[in-house]
C-alpha positions as CSV (number, residue, x, y, z in Angstrom):
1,X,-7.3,-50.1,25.1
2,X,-5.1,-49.8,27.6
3,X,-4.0,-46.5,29.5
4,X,-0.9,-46.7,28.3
5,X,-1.6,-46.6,24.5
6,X,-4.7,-44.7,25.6
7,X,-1.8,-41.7,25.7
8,X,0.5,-42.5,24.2
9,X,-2.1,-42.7,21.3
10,X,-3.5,-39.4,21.9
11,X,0.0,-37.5,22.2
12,X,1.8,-38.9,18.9
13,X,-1.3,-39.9,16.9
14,X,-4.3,-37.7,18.0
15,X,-2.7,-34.7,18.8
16,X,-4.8,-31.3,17.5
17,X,-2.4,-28.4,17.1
18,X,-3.1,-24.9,17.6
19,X,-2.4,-23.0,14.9
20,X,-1.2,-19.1,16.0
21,X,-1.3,-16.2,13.8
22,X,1.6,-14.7,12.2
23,X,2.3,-12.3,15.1
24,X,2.7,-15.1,17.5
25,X,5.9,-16.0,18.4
26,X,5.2,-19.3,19.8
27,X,3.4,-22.8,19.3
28,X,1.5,-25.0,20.8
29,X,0.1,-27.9,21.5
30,X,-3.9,-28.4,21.7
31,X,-4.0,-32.5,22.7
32,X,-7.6,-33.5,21.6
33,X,-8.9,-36.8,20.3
34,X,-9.2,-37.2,16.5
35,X,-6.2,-35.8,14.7
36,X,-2.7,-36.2,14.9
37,X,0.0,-34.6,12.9
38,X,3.8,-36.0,12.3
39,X,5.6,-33.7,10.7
40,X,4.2,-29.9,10.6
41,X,1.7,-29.9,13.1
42,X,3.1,-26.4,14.9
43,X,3.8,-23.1,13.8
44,X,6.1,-20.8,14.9
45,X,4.8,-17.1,13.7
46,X,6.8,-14.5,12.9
47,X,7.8,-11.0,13.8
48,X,6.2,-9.4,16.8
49,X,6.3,-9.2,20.5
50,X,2.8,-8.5,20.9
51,X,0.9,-11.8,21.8
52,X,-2.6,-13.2,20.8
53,X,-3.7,-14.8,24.4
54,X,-7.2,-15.4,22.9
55,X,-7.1,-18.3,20.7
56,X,-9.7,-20.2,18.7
57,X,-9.1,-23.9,19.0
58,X,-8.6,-24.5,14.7
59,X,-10.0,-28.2,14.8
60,X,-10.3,-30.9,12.4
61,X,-13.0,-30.9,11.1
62,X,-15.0,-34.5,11.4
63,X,-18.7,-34.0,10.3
64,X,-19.7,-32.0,6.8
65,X,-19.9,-31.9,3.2
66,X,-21.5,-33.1,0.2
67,X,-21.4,-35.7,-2.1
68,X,-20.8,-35.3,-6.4
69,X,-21.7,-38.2,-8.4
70,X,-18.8,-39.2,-10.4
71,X,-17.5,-42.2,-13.1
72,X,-15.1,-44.5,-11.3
73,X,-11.9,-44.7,-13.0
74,X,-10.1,-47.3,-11.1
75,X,-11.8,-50.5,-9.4
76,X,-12.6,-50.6,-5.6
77,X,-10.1,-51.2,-2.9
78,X,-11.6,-53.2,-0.9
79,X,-9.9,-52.8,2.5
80,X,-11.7,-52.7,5.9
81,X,-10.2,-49.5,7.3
82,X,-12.2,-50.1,11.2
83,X,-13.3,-46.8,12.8
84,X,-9.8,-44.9,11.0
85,X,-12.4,-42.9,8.9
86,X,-15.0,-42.3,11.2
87,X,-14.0,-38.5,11.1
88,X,-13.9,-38.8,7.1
89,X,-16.7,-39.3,5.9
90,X,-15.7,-37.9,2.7
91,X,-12.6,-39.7,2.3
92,X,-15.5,-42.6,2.8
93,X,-18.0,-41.2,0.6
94,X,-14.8,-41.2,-2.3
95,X,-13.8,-44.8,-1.4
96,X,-17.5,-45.7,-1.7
97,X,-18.0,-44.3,-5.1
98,X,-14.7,-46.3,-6.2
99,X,-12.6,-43.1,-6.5
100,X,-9.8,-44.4,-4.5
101,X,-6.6,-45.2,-6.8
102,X,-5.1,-48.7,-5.9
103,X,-0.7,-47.9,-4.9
104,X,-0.2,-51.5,-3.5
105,X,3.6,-50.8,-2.8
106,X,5.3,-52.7,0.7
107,X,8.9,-52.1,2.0
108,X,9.7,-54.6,4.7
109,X,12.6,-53.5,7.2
110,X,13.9,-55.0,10.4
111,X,10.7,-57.4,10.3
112,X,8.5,-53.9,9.9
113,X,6.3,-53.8,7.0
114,X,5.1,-50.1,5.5
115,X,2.0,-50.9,3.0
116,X,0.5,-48.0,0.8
117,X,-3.0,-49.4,-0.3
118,X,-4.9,-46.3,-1.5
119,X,-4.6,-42.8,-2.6
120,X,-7.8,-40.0,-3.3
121,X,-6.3,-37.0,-4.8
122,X,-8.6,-33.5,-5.8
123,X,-8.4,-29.9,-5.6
124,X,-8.4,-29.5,-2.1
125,X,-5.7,-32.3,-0.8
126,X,-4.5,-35.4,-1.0
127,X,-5.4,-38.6,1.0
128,X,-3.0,-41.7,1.1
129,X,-4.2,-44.8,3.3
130,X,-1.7,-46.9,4.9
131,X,-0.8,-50.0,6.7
132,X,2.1,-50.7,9.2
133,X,2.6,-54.2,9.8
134,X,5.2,-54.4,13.3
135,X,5.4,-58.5,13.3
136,X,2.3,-59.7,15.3
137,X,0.9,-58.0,18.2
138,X,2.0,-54.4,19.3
139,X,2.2,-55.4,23.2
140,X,2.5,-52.2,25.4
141,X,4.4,-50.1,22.9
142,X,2.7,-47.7,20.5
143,X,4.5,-47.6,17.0
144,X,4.4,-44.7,14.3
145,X,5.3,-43.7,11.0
146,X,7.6,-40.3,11.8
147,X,7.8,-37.6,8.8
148,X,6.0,-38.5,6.4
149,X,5.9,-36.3,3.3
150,X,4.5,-35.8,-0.5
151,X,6.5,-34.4,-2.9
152,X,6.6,-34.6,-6.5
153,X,9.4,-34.6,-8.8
154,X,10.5,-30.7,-8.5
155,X,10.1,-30.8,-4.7
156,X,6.5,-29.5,-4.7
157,X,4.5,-30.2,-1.9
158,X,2.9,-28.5,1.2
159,X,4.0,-27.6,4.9
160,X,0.5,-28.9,5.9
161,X,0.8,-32.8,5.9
162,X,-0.1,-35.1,8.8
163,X,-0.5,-38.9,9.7
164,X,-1.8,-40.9,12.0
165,X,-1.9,-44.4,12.9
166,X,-4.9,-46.5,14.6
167,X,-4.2,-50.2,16.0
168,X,-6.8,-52.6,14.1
169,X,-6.5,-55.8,17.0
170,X,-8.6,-57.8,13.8
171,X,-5.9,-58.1,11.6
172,X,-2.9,-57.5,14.1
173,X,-1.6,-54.1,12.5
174,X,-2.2,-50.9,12.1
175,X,-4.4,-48.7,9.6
176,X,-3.2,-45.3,8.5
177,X,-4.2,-42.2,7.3
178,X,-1.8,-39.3,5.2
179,X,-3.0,-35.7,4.4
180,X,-1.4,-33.2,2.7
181,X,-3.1,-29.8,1.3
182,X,-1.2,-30.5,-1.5
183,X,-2.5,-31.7,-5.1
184,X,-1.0,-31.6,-8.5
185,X,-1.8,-29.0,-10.7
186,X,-2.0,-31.6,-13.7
187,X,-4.2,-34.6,-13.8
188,X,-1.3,-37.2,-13.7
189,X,1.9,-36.8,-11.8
190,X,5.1,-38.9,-10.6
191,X,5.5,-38.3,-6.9
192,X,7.3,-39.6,-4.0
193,X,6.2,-40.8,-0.6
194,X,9.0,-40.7,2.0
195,X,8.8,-41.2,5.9
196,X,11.4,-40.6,7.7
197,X,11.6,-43.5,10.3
198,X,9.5,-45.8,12.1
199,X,9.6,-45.4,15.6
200,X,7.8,-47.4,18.7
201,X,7.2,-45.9,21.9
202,X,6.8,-46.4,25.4
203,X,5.0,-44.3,28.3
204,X,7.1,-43.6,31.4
205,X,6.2,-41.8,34.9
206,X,7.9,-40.4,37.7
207,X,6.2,-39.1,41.0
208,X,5.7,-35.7,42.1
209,X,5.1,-34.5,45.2
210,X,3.0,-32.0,44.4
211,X,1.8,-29.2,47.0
212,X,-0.9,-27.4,44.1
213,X,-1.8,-25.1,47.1
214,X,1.1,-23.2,47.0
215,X,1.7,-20.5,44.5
216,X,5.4,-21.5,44.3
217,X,7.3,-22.9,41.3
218,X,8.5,-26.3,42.6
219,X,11.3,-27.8,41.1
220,X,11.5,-31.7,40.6
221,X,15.0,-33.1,39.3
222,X,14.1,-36.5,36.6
223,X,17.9,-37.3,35.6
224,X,16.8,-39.8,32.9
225,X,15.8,-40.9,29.4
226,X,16.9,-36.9,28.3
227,X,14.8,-35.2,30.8
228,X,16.7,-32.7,33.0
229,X,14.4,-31.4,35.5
230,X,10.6,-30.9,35.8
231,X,8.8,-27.5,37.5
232,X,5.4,-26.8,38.1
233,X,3.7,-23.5,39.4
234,X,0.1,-23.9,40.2
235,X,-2.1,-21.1,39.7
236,X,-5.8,-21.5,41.7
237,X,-8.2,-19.8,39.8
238,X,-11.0,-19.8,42.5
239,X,-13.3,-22.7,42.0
240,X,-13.5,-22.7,38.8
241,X,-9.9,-23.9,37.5
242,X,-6.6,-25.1,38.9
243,X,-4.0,-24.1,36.4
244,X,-0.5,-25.9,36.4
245,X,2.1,-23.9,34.4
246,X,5.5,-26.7,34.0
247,X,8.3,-26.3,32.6
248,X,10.7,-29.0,31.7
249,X,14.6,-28.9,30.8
250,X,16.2,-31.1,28.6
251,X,19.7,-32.8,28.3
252,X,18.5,-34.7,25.1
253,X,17.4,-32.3,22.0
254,X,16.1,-35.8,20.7
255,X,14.1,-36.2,23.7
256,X,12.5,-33.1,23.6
257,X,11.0,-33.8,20.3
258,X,9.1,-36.5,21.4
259,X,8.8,-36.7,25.5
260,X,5.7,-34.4,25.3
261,X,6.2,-34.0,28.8
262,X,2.6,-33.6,31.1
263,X,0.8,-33.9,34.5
264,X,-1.3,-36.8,35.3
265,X,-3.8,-36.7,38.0
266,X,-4.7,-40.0,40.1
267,X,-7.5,-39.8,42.5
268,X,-8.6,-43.5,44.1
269,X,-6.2,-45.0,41.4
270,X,-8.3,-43.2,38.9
271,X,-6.6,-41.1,35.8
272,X,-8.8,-37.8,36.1
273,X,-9.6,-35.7,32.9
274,X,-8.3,-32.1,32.6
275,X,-11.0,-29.6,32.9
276,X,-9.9,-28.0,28.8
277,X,-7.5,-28.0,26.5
278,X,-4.2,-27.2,27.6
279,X,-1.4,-25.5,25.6
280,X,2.3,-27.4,25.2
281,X,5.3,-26.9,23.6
282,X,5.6,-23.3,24.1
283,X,9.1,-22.2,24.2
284,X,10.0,-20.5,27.8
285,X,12.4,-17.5,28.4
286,X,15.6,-19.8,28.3
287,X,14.5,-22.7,26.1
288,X,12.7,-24.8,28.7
289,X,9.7,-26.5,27.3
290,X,6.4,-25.4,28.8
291,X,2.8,-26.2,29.3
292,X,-0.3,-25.2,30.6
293,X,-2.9,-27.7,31.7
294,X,-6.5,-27.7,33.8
295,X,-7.9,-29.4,36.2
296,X,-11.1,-28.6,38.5
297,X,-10.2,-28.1,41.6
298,X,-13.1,-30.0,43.0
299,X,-11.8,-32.8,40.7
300,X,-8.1,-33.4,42.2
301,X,-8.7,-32.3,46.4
302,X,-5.8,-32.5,48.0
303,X,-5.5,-35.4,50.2
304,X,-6.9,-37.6,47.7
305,X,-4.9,-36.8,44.7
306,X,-1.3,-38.1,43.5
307,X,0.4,-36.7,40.6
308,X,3.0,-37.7,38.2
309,X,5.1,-36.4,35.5
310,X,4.1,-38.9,32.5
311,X,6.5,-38.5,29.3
312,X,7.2,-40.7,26.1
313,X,10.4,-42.5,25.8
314,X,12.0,-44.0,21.9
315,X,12.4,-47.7,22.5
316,X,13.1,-48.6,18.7
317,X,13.6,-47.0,15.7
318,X,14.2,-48.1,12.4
319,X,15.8,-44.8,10.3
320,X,14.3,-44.2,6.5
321,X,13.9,-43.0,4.2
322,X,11.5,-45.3,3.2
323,X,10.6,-44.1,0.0
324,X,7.4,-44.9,-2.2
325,X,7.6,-43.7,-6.3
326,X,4.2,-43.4,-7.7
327,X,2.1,-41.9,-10.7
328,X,-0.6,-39.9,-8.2
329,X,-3.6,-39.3,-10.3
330,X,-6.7,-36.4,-9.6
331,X,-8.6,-37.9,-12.9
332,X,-10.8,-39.4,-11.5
333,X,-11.8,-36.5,-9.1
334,X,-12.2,-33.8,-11.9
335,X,-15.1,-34.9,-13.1
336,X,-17.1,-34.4,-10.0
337,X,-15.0,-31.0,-9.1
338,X,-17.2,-27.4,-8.9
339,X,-15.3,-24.2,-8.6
340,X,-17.4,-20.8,-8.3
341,X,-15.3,-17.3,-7.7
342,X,-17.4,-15.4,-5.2
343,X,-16.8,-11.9,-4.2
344,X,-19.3,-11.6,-0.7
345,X,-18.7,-9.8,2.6
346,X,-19.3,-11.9,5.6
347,X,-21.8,-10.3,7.1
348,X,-23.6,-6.3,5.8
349,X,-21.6,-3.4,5.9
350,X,-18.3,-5.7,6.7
351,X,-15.5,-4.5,4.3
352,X,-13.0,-6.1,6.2
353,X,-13.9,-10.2,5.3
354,X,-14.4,-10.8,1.8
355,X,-15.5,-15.0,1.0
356,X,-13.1,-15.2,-2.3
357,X,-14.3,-19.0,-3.7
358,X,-16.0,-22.3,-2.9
359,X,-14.7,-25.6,-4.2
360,X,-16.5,-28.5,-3.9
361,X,-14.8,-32.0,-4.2
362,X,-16.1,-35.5,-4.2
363,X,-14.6,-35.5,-0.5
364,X,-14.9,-31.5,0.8
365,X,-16.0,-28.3,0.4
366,X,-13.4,-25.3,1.5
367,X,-14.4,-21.9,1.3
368,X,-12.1,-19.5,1.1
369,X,-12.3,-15.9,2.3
370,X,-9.8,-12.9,2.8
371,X,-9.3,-10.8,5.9
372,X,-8.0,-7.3,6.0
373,X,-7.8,-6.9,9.8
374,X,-5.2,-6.1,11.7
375,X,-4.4,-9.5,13.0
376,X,-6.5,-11.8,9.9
377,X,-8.9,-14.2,11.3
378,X,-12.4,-14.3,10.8
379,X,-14.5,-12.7,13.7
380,X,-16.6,-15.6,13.9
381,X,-16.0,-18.7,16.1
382,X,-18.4,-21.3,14.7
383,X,-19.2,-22.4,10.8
384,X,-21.4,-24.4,9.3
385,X,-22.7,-25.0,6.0
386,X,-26.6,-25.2,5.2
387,X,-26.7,-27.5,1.9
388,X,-30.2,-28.3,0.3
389,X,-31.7,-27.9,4.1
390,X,-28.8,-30.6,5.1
391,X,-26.6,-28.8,8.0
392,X,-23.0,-29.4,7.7
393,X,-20.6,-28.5,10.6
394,X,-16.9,-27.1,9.6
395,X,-14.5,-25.0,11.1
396,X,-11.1,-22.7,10.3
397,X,-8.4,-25.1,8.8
398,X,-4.9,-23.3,8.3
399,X,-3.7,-24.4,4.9
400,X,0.2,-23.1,4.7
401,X,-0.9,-20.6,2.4
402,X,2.2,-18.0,1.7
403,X,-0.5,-15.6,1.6
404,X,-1.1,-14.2,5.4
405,X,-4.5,-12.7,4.4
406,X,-6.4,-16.0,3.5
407,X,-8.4,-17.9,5.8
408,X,-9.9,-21.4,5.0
409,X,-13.0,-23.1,6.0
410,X,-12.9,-27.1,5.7
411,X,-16.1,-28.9,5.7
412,X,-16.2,-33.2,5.2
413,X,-18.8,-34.6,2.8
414,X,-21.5,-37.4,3.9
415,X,-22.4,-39.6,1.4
416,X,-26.2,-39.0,1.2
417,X,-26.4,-35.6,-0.6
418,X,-25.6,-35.1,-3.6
419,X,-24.7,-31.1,-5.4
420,X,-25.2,-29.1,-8.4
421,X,-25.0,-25.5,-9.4
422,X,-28.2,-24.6,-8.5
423,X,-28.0,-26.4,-5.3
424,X,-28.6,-23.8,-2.0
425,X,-25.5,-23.3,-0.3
426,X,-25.5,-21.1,3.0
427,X,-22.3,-20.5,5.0
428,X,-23.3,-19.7,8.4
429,X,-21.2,-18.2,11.4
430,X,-22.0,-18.1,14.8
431,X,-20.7,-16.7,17.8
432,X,-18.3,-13.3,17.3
433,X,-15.8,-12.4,18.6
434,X,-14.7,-8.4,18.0
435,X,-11.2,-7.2,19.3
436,X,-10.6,-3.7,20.3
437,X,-7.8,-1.2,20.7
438,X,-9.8,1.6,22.3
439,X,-8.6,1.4,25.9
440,X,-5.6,3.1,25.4
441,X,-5.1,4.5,29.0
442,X,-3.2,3.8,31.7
443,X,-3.8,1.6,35.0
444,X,-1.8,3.1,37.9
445,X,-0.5,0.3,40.4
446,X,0.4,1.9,43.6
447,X,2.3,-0.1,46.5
448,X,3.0,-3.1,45.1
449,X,4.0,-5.8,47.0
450,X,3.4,-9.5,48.3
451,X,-0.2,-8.7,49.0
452,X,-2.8,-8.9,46.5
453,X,-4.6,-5.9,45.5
454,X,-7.5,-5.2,43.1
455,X,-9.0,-2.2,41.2
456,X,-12.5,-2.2,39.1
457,X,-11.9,-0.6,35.7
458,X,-14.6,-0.3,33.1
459,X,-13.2,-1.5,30.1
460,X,-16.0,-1.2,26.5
461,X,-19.0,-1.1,28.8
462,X,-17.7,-3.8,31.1
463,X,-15.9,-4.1,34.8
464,X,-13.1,-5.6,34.7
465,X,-10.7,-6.7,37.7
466,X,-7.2,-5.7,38.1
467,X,-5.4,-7.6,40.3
468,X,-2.0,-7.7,40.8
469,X,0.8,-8.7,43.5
470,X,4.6,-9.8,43.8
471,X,5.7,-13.3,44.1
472,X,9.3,-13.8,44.9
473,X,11.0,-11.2,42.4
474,X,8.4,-11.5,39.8
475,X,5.5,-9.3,39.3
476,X,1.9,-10.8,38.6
477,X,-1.2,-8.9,37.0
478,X,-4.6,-10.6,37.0
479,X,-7.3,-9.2,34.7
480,X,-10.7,-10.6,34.5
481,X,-14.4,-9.7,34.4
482,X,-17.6,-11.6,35.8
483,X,-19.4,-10.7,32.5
484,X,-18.8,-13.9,30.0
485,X,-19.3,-11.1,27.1
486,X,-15.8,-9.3,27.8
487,X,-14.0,-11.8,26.3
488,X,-10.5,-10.6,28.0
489,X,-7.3,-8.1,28.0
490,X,-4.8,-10.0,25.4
491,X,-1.7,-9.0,27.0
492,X,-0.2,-5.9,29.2
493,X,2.6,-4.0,28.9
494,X,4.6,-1.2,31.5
495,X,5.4,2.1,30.4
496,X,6.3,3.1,27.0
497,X,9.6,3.9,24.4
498,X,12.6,2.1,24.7
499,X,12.4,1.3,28.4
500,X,8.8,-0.8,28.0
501,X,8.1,-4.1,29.3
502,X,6.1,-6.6,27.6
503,X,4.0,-8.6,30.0
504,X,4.7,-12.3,29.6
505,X,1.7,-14.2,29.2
506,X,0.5,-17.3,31.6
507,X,-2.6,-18.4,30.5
508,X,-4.1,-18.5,27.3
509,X,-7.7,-18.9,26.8
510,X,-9.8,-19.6,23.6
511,X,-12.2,-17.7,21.6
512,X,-15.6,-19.1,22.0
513,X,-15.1,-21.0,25.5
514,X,-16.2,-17.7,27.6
515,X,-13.5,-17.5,29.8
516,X,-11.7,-14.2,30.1
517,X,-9.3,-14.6,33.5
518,X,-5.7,-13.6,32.1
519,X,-2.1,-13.6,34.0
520,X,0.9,-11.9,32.9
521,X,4.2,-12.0,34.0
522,X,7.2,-9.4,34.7
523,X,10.2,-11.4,35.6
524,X,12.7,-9.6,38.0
525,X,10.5,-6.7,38.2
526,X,11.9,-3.6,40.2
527,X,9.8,-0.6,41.9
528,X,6.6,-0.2,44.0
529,X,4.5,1.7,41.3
530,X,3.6,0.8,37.2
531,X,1.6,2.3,34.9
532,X,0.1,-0.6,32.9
533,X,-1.2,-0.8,29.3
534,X,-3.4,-3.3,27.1
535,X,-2.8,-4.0,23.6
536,X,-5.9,-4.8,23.2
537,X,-9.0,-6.5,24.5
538,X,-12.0,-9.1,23.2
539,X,-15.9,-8.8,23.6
540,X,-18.2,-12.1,22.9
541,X,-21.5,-12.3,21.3
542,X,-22.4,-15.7,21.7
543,X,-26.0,-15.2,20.2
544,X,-24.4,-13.0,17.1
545,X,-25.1,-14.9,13.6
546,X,-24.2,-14.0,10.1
547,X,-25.5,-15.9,6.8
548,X,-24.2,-15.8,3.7
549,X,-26.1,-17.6,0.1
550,X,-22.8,-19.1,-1.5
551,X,-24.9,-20.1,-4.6
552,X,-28.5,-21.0,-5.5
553,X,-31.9,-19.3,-3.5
């Protein structure tokens, strides 16, 4: 694979979104290998000004579940589907067992050829595998299948759908792969397939010079394919990270839909890897589109490093809908479906996190639990289930519930193992995370200016570092503690009443990685002296565990 569909594969079709709580008013982009989404893939939240900064990255989960013995209904589809399900191994263990329901439906447009081949449908979603024939090889571009949706015939559906595409050089096309949350609630249902286009792409760079020794914004005007202007500010965070905060302007709405504007590093001709996760798509204070993304700084020294802006450009697009009618069917699956109404706290004494149900499916097991914090999320970073001695690795999966309370855990089935009601079931956590909204007083900033000053505050047991310092007319404030175990201030805010100031946030870091070095922002900020406020703040215990007996002893 080629470093061109190397990205461009990983930006449209491989793309892992982080999912924000309700009181987040943003979204963002987490680009990992493994998922991609095409149509609801971000979420804006709603209400408040009062921002999470430390996430948990919700992945896809790739690795887990269990396996129910059930009567085929319909004959095998046999279709060799490459390395497209090597993260679905329940989706594999279904297809195995002859579970999948043959569609066999083709629209051809502009020489472009849109197959459905099979669909698995049970309590917990709905899978539809696909094939996307462009006309022979692909060449440099990097084709997808844009909005694709379920519905059935009263509009019924779910938020949560995604796609991706994988390129299968064997047979000259490529394989695809539909989710949705969404099942019927009867066995049998007529439902419609629609995408809303079929795009190819292409990946395009411009070079930056780049000084990421200064602390400066620097401004770099693009002028083409929709893209305004590009801006980076670099943020050194000693050795440890070089942080590049970009923000990019847009004369094309379409463009910014799709450019997924980003950094690349070159050193000795060499693409270099960012350090973590970054975050994109973030609206900015006027619109602009930002990012955050990581590099060691070790990794990208100075005279040896060029940079480029890389962004995707639409070279062809062939407009929908393209529109599959089909009787979806969960028959099959309903046989082989448990469902067990569980009413369990998380961990002793917790009467804040209730586990609510388990379902087990010929492809997954989801557990769902309630929260009744504050801001709901579970405390704990890491999940797995313990099945019959067989350890099964899940995660938090965000399921477009209307219901704010519920959190889900996903976990994929192997093949090998196979479940009944007496099976042992253990859900295990590892790794919590507890936020706190104890440190209520103020931190007094005296003589603030262009030089960087520090103060030591001990915040739940732990000293953390205060810096803060002008740069041009904005004011910055640094927090951070040596101790991995403080897990970091979320956000700051100056004064109080009517005439506070809500720090803007720079960085955002994620629960579970044990970093805790924050920046906010005050744009345009006026005066030598602040009193500064938290809203809240985070303490890790990475050796913390809580287990739970879903069923069985």
């Amino acid at each position: 694979m080629d470093r061109t569909e190397a990205q461009l594969k990983r930006r449209l079709n491989e793309d892992q979104e982080l999912i924000y709580p309700d009181f987040e008013q943003m979204w963002g982009r987490i680009e990992q290998a493994g998922y991609a989404s095409s149509k609801s893939s971000s979420r804006a939240g709603a209400g408040s000004a009062v921002r999470h900064r430390n996430w948990r990255k919700v992945t896809v989960i790739a690795s887990f579940s269990v396996v129910l013995m059930a009567v085929p209904v319909y004959a095998a589809v046999q279709v060799d589907w490459g390395s497209l399900l090597n993260d679905r191994s329940g989706v594999e263990a279904a297809l195995s067992q002859n579970l999948g329901q043959p569609l066999g439906q083709t629209i051809t447009k502009d020489g472009v050829t849109l197959t459905l081949h099979t669909a698995l449908s049970d309590e917990n979603r709905t899978v539809i595998l696909y094939s996307l024939d462009v006309g022979g090889d692909k060449g440099n571009a990097m084709w997808n299948v844009n909005g694709m949706s379920l519905k059935d015939a009263n509009g019924n559906g779910n938020d949560m759908e995604s796609n991706y595409q994988q390129w299968d050089e064997t047979n000259k096309r490529y394989n695809g792969y539909f989710e949705t949350d969404w099942s019927p609630d009867q066995d049998t249902v007529k439902v419609s397939l629609t995408a809303k286009g079929i795009q190819s792409y292409s990946q395009q760079e411009v070079d930056l010079k780049l000084d990421t020794e200064s602390p400066e914004r620097q401004s770099f005007p693009v002028n083409r394919d929709g893209l305004e202007s590009f801006s980076v500010q670099p943020f050194k965070q000693g050795n440890e990270r070089l942080m590049l905060s970009t923000d990019t302007i847009f004369s094309d709405p379409e463009a910014r839909k799709l450019a997924f504007p980003q950094i690349i590093a070159y050193r000795g001709g060499q693409q270099v890897k960012n350090s973590q996760a970054g975050v994109m798509g973030k609206p900015g204070d006027h619109g602009e589109y930002t990012s955050l993304e990581y590099f060691k700084p070790a990794d990208v020294p100075k005279d040896e490093t060029t940079y480029k802006l890389s962004y995707t450009k639409l070279e062809r697009n062939i407009d929908g809908p393209w529109t599959f009618d089909f009787e979806l069917s969960k028959k099959q699956m309903a046989g082989a479906t448990m469902k067990t109404a569980l009413n369990l706290p998380l961990e002793a004494g917790d009467s804040l996190n209730t586990i609510e149900q388990m379902v087990v499916t010929p492809t997954q097991i989801r557990v769902t639990a309630r929260s009744q914090d504050k801001f709901p999320q579970l405390p704990y970073v890491k999940y797995a289930l313990e099945v019959n001695g067989q350890k099964l690795e899940g995660g938090l999966w965000y399921t477009g519930s209307k219901d704010p309370k519920q959190v889900t855990l996903r976990f994929e089935r192997p093949a090998d193992l196979e479940i009944t009601r007496d099976t042992p079931i253990t859900l295990v956590g590892k790794y919590k995370v507890t936020l706190h909204e104890d440190d209520k007083a103020p931190l007094e900033l005296k003589n603030i200016s262009s030089e960087k000053q520090t103060l030591i505050r001990q915040t739940g047991g732990y000293p953390v570092q205060w810096t803060y310092y002008m740069q041009g007319a904005d004011l910055y404030v640094e927090t951070k503690s040596d101790d991995p175990n403080f897990g970091g201030v979320n956000q700051t805010y100056i004064g109080k009443g009517k005439d506070r100031l809500i720090g803007s946030i720079v960085t955002t870091n994620f629960r579970g990685e044990g970093k805790n070095h924050s920046i906010d922002k005050y744009k345009d900020f006026k005066g030598t002296e602040a009193s500064i406020y938290m809203f809240f703040y985070s303490t890790n215990e990475p050796d913390k565990e809580t287990r739970v007996q879903l069923q069985g002893q």
